[in-house]
N, C-alpha and C positions, 0 to 999 in steps of 0.2 A: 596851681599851687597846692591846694590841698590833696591831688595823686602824689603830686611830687612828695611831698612830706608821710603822706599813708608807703610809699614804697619804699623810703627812708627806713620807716620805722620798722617793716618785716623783713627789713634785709639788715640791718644794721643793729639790730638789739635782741638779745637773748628771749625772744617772747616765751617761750617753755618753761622756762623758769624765774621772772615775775606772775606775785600774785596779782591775785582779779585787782582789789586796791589800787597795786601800785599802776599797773596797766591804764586803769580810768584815770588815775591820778594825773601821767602822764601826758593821757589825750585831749582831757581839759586844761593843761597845762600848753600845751600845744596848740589848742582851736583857740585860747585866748590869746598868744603870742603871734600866731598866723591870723589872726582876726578872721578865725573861720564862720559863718551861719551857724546860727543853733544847728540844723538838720546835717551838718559837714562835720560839727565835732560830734554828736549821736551817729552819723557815720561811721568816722571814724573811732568811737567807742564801741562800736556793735566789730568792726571788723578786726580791729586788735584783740577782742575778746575771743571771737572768734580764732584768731591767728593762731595766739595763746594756748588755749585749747587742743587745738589741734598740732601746735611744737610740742606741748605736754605730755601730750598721749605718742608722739615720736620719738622723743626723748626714751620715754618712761619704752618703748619699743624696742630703741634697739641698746639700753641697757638690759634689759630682759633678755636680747637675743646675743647679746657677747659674755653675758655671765653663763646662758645656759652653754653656749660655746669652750667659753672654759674648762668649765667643770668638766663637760664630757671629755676634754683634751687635757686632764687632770687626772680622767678616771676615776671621778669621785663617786660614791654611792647614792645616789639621792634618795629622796624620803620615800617616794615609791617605790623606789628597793630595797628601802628598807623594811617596809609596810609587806612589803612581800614574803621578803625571811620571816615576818616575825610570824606571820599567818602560815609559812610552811611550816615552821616549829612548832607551832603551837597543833598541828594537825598529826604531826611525827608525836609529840607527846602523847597526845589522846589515844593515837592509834597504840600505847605501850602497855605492856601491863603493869598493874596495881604494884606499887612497890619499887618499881625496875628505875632505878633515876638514869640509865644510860649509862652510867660508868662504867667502863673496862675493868676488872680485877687482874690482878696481876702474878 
């Protein structure tokens, strides 16, 4: 019973996005309904947390990896390139002389 309910619960509920809270809240919510052993609902609190955790950080992955997706498929500038220009300019200026602000006269 209490696999059957643990493989319920990481197939069938957003574990990534429930906080730590609501997760324990859950699983004592569960080991008291399933009339599980003390050592069955701390199981199953240790391995939801776990789960959790680890959906979190998958989640938080591969929105990371379709935004930086985008953006290159956007051709956007990003801050590193931008950090870039701003250190080559800054380098072009220095290299100028005294006075010279770069303008073209006409």
């Amino acid at each position: 019973m209490f696999d059957l309910i643990r493989k319920a619960l990481l197939t069938g509920v957003g574990l990534g996005v429930m906080t730590k809270e609501k997760v324990e809240e859950l699983a004592r919510d569960l080991s008291r309904r399933a009339k599980l052993t003390e050592k069955e609902g701390k199981d199953l609190v240790d391995d939801l947390l776990r789960e959790s955790d680890r959906a979190a950080e998958a989640l938080k992955a591969g929105v990371s990896d379709t935004v930086r997706a985008t953006l290159e498929k956007m051709d956007v500038a990003t801050r590193r390139d931008i950090d870039t220009l701003e250190d080559r300019l800054t380098r072009i200026e220095e290299q100028m002389p005294p006075g010279d602000d770069g303008a073209q006269e006409e």
